[in-house]
N, C-alpha and C positions, 0 to 999 in steps of 0.2 A: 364281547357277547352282549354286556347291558346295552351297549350303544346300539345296538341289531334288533335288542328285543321293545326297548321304546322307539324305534322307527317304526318297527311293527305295529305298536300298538297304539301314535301319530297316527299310522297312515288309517288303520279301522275308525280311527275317530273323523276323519275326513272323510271317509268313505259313506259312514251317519249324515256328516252334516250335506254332505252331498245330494245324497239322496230325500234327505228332508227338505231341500227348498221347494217351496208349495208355489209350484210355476203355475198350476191350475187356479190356485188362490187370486195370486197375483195379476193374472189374465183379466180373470173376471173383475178382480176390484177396481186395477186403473181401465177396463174400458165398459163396463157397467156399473160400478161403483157399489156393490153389491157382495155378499158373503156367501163364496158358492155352495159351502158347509149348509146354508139355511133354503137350497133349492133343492129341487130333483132328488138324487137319491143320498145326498147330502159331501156325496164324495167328493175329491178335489182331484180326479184322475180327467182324461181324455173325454172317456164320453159324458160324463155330465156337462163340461164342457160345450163338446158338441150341441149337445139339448140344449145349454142358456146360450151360446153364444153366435151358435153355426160351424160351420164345414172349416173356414179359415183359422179361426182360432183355435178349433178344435184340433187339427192339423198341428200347429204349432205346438201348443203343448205336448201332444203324444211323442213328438221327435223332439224335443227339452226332456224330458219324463225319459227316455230313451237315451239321451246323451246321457244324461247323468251314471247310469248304468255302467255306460261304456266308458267315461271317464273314470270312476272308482275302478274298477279295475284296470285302465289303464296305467293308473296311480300305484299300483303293487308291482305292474311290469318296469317301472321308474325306479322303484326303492330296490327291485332286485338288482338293477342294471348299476346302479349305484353305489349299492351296499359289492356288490362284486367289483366293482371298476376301484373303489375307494380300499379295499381288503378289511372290510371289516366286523368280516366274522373269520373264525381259526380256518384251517385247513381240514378238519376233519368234520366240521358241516358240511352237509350235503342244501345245496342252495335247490339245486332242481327235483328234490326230494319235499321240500319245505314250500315252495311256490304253493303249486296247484289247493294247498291246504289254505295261504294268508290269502291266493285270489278268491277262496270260497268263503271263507272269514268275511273278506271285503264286500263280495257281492249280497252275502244278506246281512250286514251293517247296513246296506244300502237301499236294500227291499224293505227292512225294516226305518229305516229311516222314511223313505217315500208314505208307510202308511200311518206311520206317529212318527209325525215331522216335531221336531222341539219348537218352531217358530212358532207351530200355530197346536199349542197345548196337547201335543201326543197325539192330534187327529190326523187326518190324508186321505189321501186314496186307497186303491186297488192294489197299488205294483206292479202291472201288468206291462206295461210298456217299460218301470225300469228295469224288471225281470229279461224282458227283451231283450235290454241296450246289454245286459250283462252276460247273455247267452250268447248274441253277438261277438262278444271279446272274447268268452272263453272259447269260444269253437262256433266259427260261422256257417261250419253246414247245420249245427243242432238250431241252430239261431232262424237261419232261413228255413230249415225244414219246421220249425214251430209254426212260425209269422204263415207257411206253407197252410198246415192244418187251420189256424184262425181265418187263414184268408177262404178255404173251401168251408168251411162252416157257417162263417157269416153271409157267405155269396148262398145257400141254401137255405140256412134258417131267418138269415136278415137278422138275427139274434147275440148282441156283442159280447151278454153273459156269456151266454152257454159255450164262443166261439172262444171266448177267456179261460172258461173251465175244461174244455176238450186240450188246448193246448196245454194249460198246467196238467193237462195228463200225460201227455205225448213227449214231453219234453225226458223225460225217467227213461222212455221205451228208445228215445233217441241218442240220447248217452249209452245206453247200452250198447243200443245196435255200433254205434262210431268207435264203440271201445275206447271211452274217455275214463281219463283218472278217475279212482275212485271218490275224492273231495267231490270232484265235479258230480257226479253221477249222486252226491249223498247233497249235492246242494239241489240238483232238481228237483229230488223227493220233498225235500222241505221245504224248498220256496212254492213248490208246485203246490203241495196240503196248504201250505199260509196264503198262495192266489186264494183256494178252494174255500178256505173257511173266510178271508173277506168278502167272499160273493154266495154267504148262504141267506143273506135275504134274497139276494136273486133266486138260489135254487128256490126257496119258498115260491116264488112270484112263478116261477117256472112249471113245479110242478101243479099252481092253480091255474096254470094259464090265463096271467095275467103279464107275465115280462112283457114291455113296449123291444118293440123291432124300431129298427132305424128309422128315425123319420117322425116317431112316435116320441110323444112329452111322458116322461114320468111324473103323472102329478104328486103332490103332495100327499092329495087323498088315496093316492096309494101305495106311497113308502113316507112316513112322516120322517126329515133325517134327524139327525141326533148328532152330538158333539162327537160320537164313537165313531162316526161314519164307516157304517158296517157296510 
């Protein structure tokens, strides 16, 4: 049972480091040589991205930002299959009882890891897209009916907060409706609130109508970013 319970607790720890690697960082430094933390909205997710770099790069990252998602919990589907195949926990664990709890453990390791990455001093992104990659794995109609909502939002408002913030809400409503385990349905609530509360300087910029729409520079002079990247 110790041997089941430090796999366990391995596999969260990869599931952090996972989700911490700052591909947005990275992106930007080897091909503008630059610290995306000290541009735009200071974040290190997709669309800041998109603003310093373009459409391609932007692109890139959001599906890396999305893999990562989908890999940590593909990492707990591994330890199960493994820890069963190997007998290494008693007969009176319930393994398919225990999953759906260490995949929801794993996936916000991982949402947290993305927005305080350890590489680059507890700062990151959004989470948005590796919230994606992880809704994805756990249930790919909740996953595409999210990406669903984002995608009529931002095709209306042209607006990638708000298209960010309407999905972390729908995502709760969508577990519901599919009748997914309870874990699952308590990880949307919470990763949904923690999308929500990293994009309240957007909500601010929102409600003064001032949030830039696709296409549009977030300058400086109007979100100064900070090492928080809020």
């Amino acid at each position: 049972m110790s041997v089941w319970l430090t796999l366990c607790g391995v596999t969260l720890v990869i599931a952090y480091l996972l989700g911490s690697i700052p591909t947005g960082y990275i992106a930007v430094k080897l091909l503008k040589g630059i610290d995306i933390r000290e541009v735009g909205s200071g974040s290190t997710g997709a669309t800041n991205v998109l603003r310093t770099l373009g459409k391609g790069p932007g692109a890139f990252v959001l599906v890396v930002d999305c893999l990562k998602g989908v890999l940590a919990i593909a990492l707990v589907y591994l330890l199960f299959g493994y820890v069963e195949s190997q007998h290494l926990v008693p007969l009176t664990v319930n393994l398919a009882l225990w999953q759906p709890w260490i995949v929801t453990l794993a996936g916000l390791a991982a949402v947290l890891g993305h927005s305080k990455s350890i590489f680059l001093g507890f700062t990151g992104g959004k989470s948005v897209a590796t919230s994606l990659g992880i809704l994805l794995a756990m249930n790919w109609q909740v996953g595409l009916a999210t990406v669903g909502v984002f995608a009529l939002v931002v095709a209306i408002s042209r607006i990638v907060s708000l298209s960010s913030i309407c999905g972390a809400i729908s995502v709760s409503i969508f577990m519901l409706v599919l009748h997914q385990p309870l874990p699952y349905v308590l990880f949307a609530v919470t990763a949904g609130l923690y999308v929500i509360l990293r994009h309240r300087s957007n909500i601010q910029r929102l409600v003064a109508g001032t949030e830039p729409k696709l296409g549009q520079k977030l300058t400086i002079e109007t979100e100064q970013p900070t090492k928080s990247a809020s």
